[in-house]
N, C-alpha and C positions, 0 to 999 in steps of 0.2 A: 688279226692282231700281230701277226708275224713282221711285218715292216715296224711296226712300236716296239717290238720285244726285244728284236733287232737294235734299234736305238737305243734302248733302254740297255743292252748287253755294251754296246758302243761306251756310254757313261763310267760304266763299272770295269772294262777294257783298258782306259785313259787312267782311270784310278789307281788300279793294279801299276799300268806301264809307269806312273808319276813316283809314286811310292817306290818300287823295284828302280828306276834309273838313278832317283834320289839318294838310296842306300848304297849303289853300286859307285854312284858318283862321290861316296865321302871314302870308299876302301881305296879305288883305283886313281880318282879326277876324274870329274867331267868332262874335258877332253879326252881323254881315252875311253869312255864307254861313247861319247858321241860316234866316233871313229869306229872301235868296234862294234858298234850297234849295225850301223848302216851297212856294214860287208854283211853280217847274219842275215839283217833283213833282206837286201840285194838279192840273197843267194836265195833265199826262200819264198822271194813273190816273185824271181823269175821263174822259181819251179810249178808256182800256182800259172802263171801268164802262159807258161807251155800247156798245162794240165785243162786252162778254158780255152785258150786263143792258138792252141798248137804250134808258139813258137817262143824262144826263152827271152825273146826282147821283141818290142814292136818296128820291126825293121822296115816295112813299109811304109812307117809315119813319115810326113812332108815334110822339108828344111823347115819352114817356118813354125809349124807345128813342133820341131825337136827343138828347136832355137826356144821358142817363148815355155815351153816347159823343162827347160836346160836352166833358164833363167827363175823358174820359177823354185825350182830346187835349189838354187844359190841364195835364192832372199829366204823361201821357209823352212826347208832343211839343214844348212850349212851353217846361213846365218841366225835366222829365227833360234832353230835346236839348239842352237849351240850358247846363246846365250839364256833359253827355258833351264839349261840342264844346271848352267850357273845358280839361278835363280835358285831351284833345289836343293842345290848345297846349299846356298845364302840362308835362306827362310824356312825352306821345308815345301814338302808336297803340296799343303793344304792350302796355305797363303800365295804359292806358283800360281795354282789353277786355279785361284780366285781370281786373281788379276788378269788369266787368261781369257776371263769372259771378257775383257776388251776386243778381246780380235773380231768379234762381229761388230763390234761399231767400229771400231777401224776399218772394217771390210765393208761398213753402208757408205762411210766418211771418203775411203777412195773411190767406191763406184760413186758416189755424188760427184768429184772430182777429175776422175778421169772418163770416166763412161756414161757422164749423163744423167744418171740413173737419181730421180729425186726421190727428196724425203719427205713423209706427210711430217706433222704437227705431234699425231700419237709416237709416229718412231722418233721426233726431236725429245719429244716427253720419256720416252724408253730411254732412251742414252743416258739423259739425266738419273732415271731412275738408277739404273746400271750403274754410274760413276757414284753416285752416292751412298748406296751399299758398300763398293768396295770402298771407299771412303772409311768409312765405320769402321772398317776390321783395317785395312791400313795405320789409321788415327790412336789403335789403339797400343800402347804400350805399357810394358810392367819392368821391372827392376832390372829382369835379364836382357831385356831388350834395348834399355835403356842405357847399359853398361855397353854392348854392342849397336851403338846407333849406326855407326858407319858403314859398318859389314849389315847390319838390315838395310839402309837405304841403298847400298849398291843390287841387294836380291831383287829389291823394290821396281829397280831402274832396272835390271837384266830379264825382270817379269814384263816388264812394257815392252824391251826391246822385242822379247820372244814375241810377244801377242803380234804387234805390229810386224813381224815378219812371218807370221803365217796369215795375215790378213792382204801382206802384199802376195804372198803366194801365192793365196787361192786367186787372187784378180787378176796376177799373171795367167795362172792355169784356166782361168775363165776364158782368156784373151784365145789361150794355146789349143783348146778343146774348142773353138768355136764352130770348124770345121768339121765336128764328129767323130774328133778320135775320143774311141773307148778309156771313161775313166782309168782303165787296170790298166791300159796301157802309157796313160800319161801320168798318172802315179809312179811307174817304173822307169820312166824318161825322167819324172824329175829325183828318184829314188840314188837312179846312176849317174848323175849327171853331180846330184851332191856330194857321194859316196866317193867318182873322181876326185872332187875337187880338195876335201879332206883328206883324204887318201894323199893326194900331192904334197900340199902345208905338210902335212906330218911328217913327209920323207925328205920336206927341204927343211924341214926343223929334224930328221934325224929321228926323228921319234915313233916310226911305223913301227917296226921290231917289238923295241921299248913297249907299244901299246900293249902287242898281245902278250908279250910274256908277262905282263901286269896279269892279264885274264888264267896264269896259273893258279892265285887265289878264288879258290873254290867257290867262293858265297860273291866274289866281285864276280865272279863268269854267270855264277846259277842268277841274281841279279839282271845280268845283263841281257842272259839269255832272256828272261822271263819277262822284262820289259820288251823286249822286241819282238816277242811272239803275243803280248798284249796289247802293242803300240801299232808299229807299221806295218804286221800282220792280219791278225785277226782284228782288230781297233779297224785297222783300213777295210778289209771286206766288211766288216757288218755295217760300216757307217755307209757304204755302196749301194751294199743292198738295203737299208733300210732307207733311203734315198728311195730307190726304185720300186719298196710296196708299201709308201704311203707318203701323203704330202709333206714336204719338204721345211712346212712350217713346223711339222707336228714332230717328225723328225731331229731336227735342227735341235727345236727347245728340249726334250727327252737328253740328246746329246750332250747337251751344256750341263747337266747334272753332275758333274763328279765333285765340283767342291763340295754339294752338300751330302754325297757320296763318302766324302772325305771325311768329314766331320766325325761320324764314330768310330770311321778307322783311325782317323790322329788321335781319338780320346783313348780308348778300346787298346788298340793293337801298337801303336806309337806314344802311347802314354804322356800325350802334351795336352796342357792343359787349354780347353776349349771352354771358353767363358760365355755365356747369352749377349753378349753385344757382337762377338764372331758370329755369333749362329744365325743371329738379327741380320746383320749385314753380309751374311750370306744367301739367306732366304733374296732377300729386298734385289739382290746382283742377278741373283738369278731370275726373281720375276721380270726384273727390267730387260733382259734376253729375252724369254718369252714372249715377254711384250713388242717388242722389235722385232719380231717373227711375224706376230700374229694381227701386227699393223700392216703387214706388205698386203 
Protein backbone atom coordinates (compact mmCIF):
# COMPACT_ATOMS: atom_id res chain seq x y z
CA UNK A 1 0.00 0.00 0.00
CA UNK A 2 2.93 2.40 -0.05
CA UNK A 3 2.12 3.78 -3.67
CA UNK A 4 -1.88 4.48 -2.25
CA UNK A 5 -0.45 6.11 1.04
CA UNK A 6 1.72 7.94 -1.14
CA UNK A 7 -1.34 9.32 -2.94
CA UNK A 8 -3.32 9.66 -0.32
CA UNK A 9 -0.34 11.87 1.49
CA UNK A 10 -0.20 13.74 -2.21
CA UNK A 11 -4.26 14.77 -1.53
CA UNK A 12 -3.55 16.12 2.03
CA UNK A 13 -0.08 17.84 0.49
CA UNK A 14 -2.28 20.09 -2.07
CA UNK A 15 -4.67 20.76 0.82
CA UNK A 16 -2.15 22.08 3.17
CA UNK A 17 -0.20 23.96 -0.09
CA UNK A 18 -4.05 25.42 -1.13
CA UNK A 19 -4.90 26.76 2.35
CA UNK A 20 -1.11 28.19 3.34
CA UNK A 21 -0.73 29.93 -0.36
CA UNK A 22 -4.37 31.19 0.16
CA UNK A 23 -3.63 32.84 3.60
CA UNK A 24 -0.23 34.01 2.44
CA UNK A 25 -1.88 35.50 -0.63
CA UNK A 26 -4.51 37.84 1.37
CA UNK A 27 -1.24 39.36 3.84
CA UNK A 28 1.29 39.85 0.88
CA UNK A 29 -0.86 39.22 -3.04
CA UNK A 30 -0.89 36.67 -4.84
CA UNK A 31 1.54 37.78 -7.10
CA UNK A 32 4.17 37.95 -4.73
CA UNK A 33 3.87 34.56 -2.99
CA UNK A 34 3.59 33.10 -6.79
CA UNK A 35 6.93 34.84 -7.47
CA UNK A 36 8.33 34.00 -4.19
CA UNK A 37 7.21 30.49 -4.08
CA UNK A 38 8.86 29.41 -7.15
CA UNK A 39 12.58 30.83 -6.20
CA UNK A 40 12.12 28.52 -2.73
CA UNK A 41 10.86 25.88 -4.56
CA UNK A 42 13.66 26.17 -7.51
CA UNK A 43 16.14 26.13 -4.78
CA UNK A 44 14.90 23.10 -3.12
CA UNK A 45 14.21 20.49 -5.95
CA UNK A 46 17.44 21.43 -7.43
CA UNK A 47 19.05 20.31 -4.19
CA UNK A 48 16.70 17.02 -4.35
CA UNK A 49 17.79 16.60 -8.46
CA UNK A 50 21.47 16.77 -7.28
CA UNK A 51 20.79 14.41 -4.13
CA UNK A 52 18.90 11.59 -6.83
CA UNK A 53 20.40 12.45 -10.25
CA UNK A 54 23.80 14.08 -9.11
CA UNK A 55 23.37 17.10 -10.73
CA UNK A 56 21.41 20.50 -9.67
CA UNK A 57 19.68 20.79 -13.23
CA UNK A 58 19.10 18.24 -15.93
CA UNK A 59 21.69 19.53 -18.29
CA UNK A 60 22.03 16.85 -20.61
CA UNK A 61 18.26 17.14 -21.55
CA UNK A 62 17.77 17.60 -25.53
CA UNK A 63 16.62 21.17 -27.17
CA UNK A 64 13.49 19.72 -27.84
CA UNK A 65 12.91 18.19 -24.69
CA UNK A 66 13.95 21.80 -22.84
CA UNK A 67 11.82 23.71 -25.38
CA UNK A 68 8.37 21.71 -24.80
CA UNK A 69 8.96 21.58 -20.99
CA UNK A 70 9.97 25.36 -21.02
CA UNK A 71 6.69 25.64 -22.59
CA UNK A 72 5.12 23.62 -20.43
CA UNK A 73 5.99 25.66 -17.20
CA UNK A 74 4.73 28.92 -19.12
CA UNK A 75 1.13 27.41 -19.55
CA UNK A 76 0.94 25.45 -15.96
CA UNK A 77 3.23 27.23 -13.61
CA UNK A 78 3.42 30.84 -14.68
CA UNK A 79 0.24 31.01 -16.15
CA UNK A 80 -2.00 28.34 -14.68
CA UNK A 81 -0.46 29.23 -10.83
CA UNK A 82 -0.80 32.28 -11.24
CA UNK A 83 -4.34 32.68 -11.94
CA UNK A 84 -5.20 29.37 -9.08
CA UNK A 85 -3.53 31.74 -6.50
CA UNK A 86 -6.13 34.50 -7.76
CA UNK A 87 -8.72 32.27 -7.43
CA UNK A 88 -7.81 31.85 -3.60
CA UNK A 89 -8.04 34.99 -2.76
CA UNK A 90 -11.40 35.46 -4.78
CA UNK A 91 -13.36 32.41 -3.19
CA UNK A 92 -11.11 30.61 -0.91
CA UNK A 93 -9.27 27.18 -0.83
CA UNK A 94 -12.25 24.90 -0.84
CA UNK A 95 -14.26 26.25 -3.74
CA UNK A 96 -10.34 26.69 -5.82
CA UNK A 97 -9.86 23.04 -5.61
CA UNK A 98 -13.21 22.06 -6.52
CA UNK A 99 -13.16 23.49 -9.74
CA UNK A 100 -9.75 22.23 -9.94
CA UNK A 101 -11.09 18.79 -10.69
CA UNK A 102 -11.62 20.22 -14.14
CA UNK A 103 -8.18 19.78 -15.18
CA UNK A 104 -8.47 16.08 -15.84
CA UNK A 105 -11.17 16.63 -18.15
CA UNK A 106 -9.51 19.26 -19.62
CA UNK A 107 -6.61 17.07 -19.89
CA UNK A 108 -8.82 13.95 -21.65
CA UNK A 109 -10.62 16.94 -23.69
CA UNK A 110 -6.98 18.04 -25.27
CA UNK A 111 -5.50 14.61 -25.50
CA UNK A 112 -8.76 13.85 -27.61
CA UNK A 113 -7.89 16.99 -29.55
CA UNK A 114 -4.53 17.21 -30.10
CA UNK A 115 -3.02 13.60 -29.59
CA UNK A 116 -5.67 11.34 -30.84
CA UNK A 117 -6.37 9.93 -27.76
CA UNK A 118 -10.31 8.91 -27.62
CA UNK A 119 -12.93 8.86 -25.36
CA UNK A 120 -15.25 5.91 -24.32
CA UNK A 121 -19.17 6.77 -23.55
CA UNK A 122 -18.33 5.90 -19.43
CA UNK A 123 -15.44 8.76 -19.54
CA UNK A 124 -18.19 11.21 -21.68
CA UNK A 125 -20.68 10.17 -18.73
CA UNK A 126 -17.65 10.90 -16.16
CA UNK A 127 -17.24 14.53 -17.36
CA UNK A 128 -20.85 15.08 -17.03
CA UNK A 129 -20.84 13.58 -13.84
CA UNK A 130 -17.75 15.85 -12.75
CA UNK A 131 -19.35 19.16 -14.20
CA UNK A 132 -22.44 18.61 -12.33
CA UNK A 133 -21.19 18.32 -9.01
CA UNK A 134 -19.20 21.23 -9.39
CA UNK A 135 -22.27 22.75 -10.59
CA UNK A 136 -24.06 22.32 -7.37
CA UNK A 137 -21.55 23.99 -5.20
CA UNK A 138 -20.94 26.82 -7.86
CA UNK A 139 -24.98 27.39 -8.14
CA UNK A 140 -24.98 27.88 -4.69
CA UNK A 141 -25.18 31.29 -2.95
CA UNK A 142 -26.04 32.99 0.32
CA UNK A 143 -26.38 36.73 1.23
CA UNK A 144 -22.49 37.26 1.55
CA UNK A 145 -21.97 36.04 -1.81
CA UNK A 146 -24.56 37.56 -3.28
CA UNK A 147 -23.53 41.06 -2.08
CA UNK A 148 -19.99 40.08 -3.82
CA UNK A 149 -21.27 38.53 -7.03
CA UNK A 150 -18.66 39.98 -9.10
CA UNK A 151 -15.56 39.43 -7.07
CA UNK A 152 -16.99 35.48 -6.85
CA UNK A 153 -17.44 35.17 -10.44
CA UNK A 154 -14.13 36.50 -11.32
CA UNK A 155 -12.49 33.60 -8.60
CA UNK A 156 -14.88 31.33 -10.50
CA UNK A 157 -13.28 32.19 -14.00
CA UNK A 158 -9.53 32.48 -12.54
CA UNK A 159 -10.43 28.77 -10.97
CA UNK A 160 -11.13 27.47 -14.68
CA UNK A 161 -8.29 29.55 -16.14
CA UNK A 162 -5.83 27.72 -13.44
CA UNK A 163 -7.47 24.11 -14.17
CA UNK A 164 -7.09 24.57 -17.74
CA UNK A 165 -3.58 25.52 -17.53
CA UNK A 166 -2.25 22.83 -15.64
CA UNK A 167 -4.21 20.57 -17.93
CA UNK A 168 -2.25 22.19 -20.87
CA UNK A 169 0.90 21.55 -18.92
CA UNK A 170 0.66 18.28 -18.19
CA UNK A 171 -0.05 17.46 -22.38
CA UNK A 172 2.85 19.70 -22.99
CA UNK A 173 5.00 17.76 -20.61
CA UNK A 174 3.40 14.65 -21.96
CA UNK A 175 4.56 15.84 -25.42
CA UNK A 176 8.24 16.85 -23.66
CA UNK A 177 8.82 13.45 -21.56
CA UNK A 178 8.14 11.42 -24.66
CA UNK A 179 11.64 10.72 -25.10
CA UNK A 180 12.38 9.40 -21.32
CA UNK A 181 13.46 12.17 -19.76
CA UNK A 182 13.08 11.63 -16.01
CA UNK A 183 9.94 13.14 -14.55
CA UNK A 184 12.33 15.14 -11.65
CA UNK A 185 14.14 16.26 -14.18
CA UNK A 186 11.24 17.75 -16.35
CA UNK A 187 9.55 18.94 -13.42
CA UNK A 188 12.77 21.12 -12.79
CA UNK A 189 12.97 22.30 -16.52
CA UNK A 190 9.59 23.46 -16.29
CA UNK A 191 9.91 24.62 -12.48
CA UNK A 192 12.89 27.18 -14.01
CA UNK A 193 11.78 27.96 -16.90
CA UNK A 194 8.50 29.55 -15.09
CA UNK A 195 10.55 30.87 -12.13
CA UNK A 196 12.63 32.78 -15.13
CA UNK A 197 9.88 33.93 -16.63
CA UNK A 198 8.12 35.62 -13.49
CA UNK A 199 11.29 36.52 -12.20
CA UNK A 200 11.50 38.83 -15.34
CA UNK A 201 7.65 40.39 -15.39
CA UNK A 202 8.36 41.46 -11.93
CA UNK A 203 11.74 43.19 -12.50
CA UNK A 204 10.14 44.98 -15.64
CA UNK A 205 7.20 45.92 -13.53
CA UNK A 206 9.89 46.84 -10.83
CA UNK A 207 8.50 44.76 -8.45
CA UNK A 208 11.40 41.89 -7.61
CA UNK A 209 12.75 43.79 -4.60
CA UNK A 210 9.20 44.83 -3.50
CA UNK A 211 8.27 41.09 -3.47
CA UNK A 212 10.62 39.89 -0.99
CA UNK A 213 10.81 42.48 1.40
CA UNK A 214 6.80 41.91 1.54
CA UNK A 215 8.14 38.11 2.76
CA UNK A 216 9.53 40.36 6.10
CA UNK A 217 6.03 39.67 7.41
CA UNK A 218 6.42 36.60 9.41
CA UNK A 219 3.10 34.59 8.91
CA UNK A 220 3.18 35.81 4.95
CA UNK A 221 6.85 34.13 4.73
CA UNK A 222 5.91 31.04 7.39
CA UNK A 223 2.84 30.71 4.72
CA UNK A 224 4.67 30.77 1.90
CA UNK A 225 7.19 28.81 3.02
CA UNK A 226 4.87 26.02 4.00
CA UNK A 227 3.05 26.00 0.90
CA UNK A 228 5.95 25.36 -1.19
CA UNK A 229 7.32 22.68 0.81
CA UNK A 230 3.67 21.15 0.72
CA UNK A 231 3.16 22.04 -3.08
CA UNK A 232 6.05 21.71 -5.43
CA UNK A 233 8.00 19.97 -3.03
CA UNK A 234 6.95 17.26 -1.16
CA UNK A 235 3.17 17.30 -3.24
CA UNK A 236 5.74 16.80 -6.32
CA UNK A 237 7.68 13.82 -5.00
CA UNK A 238 4.98 11.73 -3.49
CA UNK A 239 2.55 12.32 -6.40
CA UNK A 240 6.01 10.54 -8.43
CA UNK A 241 6.34 8.15 -6.44
CA UNK A 242 2.91 7.10 -6.04
CA UNK A 243 2.76 7.10 -9.85
CA UNK A 244 5.48 4.58 -9.86
CA UNK A 245 4.02 1.95 -6.97
CA UNK A 246 0.79 1.66 -8.08
CA UNK A 247 -1.60 2.14 -11.11
CA UNK A 248 -1.97 5.32 -12.25
CA UNK A 249 -5.80 5.03 -12.17
CA UNK A 250 -5.77 4.25 -8.61
CA UNK A 251 -3.27 6.92 -8.08
CA UNK A 252 -4.70 9.73 -10.00
CA UNK A 253 -8.36 9.30 -8.03
CA UNK A 254 -6.80 9.11 -4.32
CA UNK A 255 -4.89 12.43 -5.70
CA UNK A 256 -8.14 14.40 -6.63
CA UNK A 257 -9.20 14.08 -2.98
CA UNK A 258 -8.40 17.34 -1.38
CA UNK A 259 -11.61 19.16 -1.85
CA UNK A 260 -13.30 16.68 0.20
CA UNK A 261 -10.02 17.03 2.30
CA UNK A 262 -11.04 20.40 2.51
CA UNK A 263 -14.33 20.29 3.69
CA UNK A 264 -13.54 19.84 7.56
CA UNK A 265 -10.68 21.94 7.29
CA UNK A 266 -12.88 25.01 5.92
CA UNK A 267 -15.62 23.95 8.44
CA UNK A 268 -13.01 23.02 11.60
CA UNK A 269 -9.95 25.17 11.16
CA UNK A 270 -11.42 28.09 8.57
CA UNK A 271 -14.52 28.52 10.18
CA UNK A 272 -16.78 28.86 6.73
CA UNK A 273 -19.73 27.68 6.69
CA UNK A 274 -20.00 24.28 4.77
CA UNK A 275 -23.53 23.56 4.02
CA UNK A 276 -24.96 19.53 2.62
CA UNK A 277 -25.38 20.81 -0.89
CA UNK A 278 -21.21 21.75 -0.92
CA UNK A 279 -20.57 18.52 0.44
CA UNK A 280 -23.30 16.77 -2.16
CA UNK A 281 -21.64 18.39 -4.89
CA UNK A 282 -18.33 17.55 -3.74
CA UNK A 283 -18.67 14.10 -3.25
CA UNK A 284 -20.64 13.76 -6.94
CA UNK A 285 -17.17 15.98 -8.57
CA UNK A 286 -15.14 13.80 -7.16
CA UNK A 287 -16.72 10.58 -8.15
CA UNK A 288 -17.02 11.87 -11.60
CA UNK A 289 -12.79 12.01 -11.58
CA UNK A 290 -12.72 8.52 -10.37
CA UNK A 291 -14.86 7.54 -12.67
CA UNK A 292 -12.76 9.07 -15.64
CA UNK A 293 -9.89 7.30 -14.23
CA UNK A 294 -11.40 4.04 -13.92
CA UNK A 295 -13.07 4.09 -17.55
CA UNK A 296 -9.39 4.36 -19.31
Amino acid sequence: MIGETAALLTSVCWSCSSVAFGKAGERAGSPTVNHVRLWLALLLLSVIHLLLLGTPFPFGARRTELFWMALSGLVGFAIGDSLLFESFVHIGARLSMLIMTLAPIMGALLGWVFLGETLSVLQIIAIGVTLAGIAVVVAETNEEQRSGTRYRLAGILMGVGGAAGQAGGLLLSKVGMAGGLSPFSANLIRLAAATLIIGAVAAMRRQAASDFRKMRDPRALAATSLGTLAGPVFGVVLSLYAVAHTHIGIASTLMSLAPIILLPVSHFALHERVTFRAVLGTLVSVAGVTLLFVAR
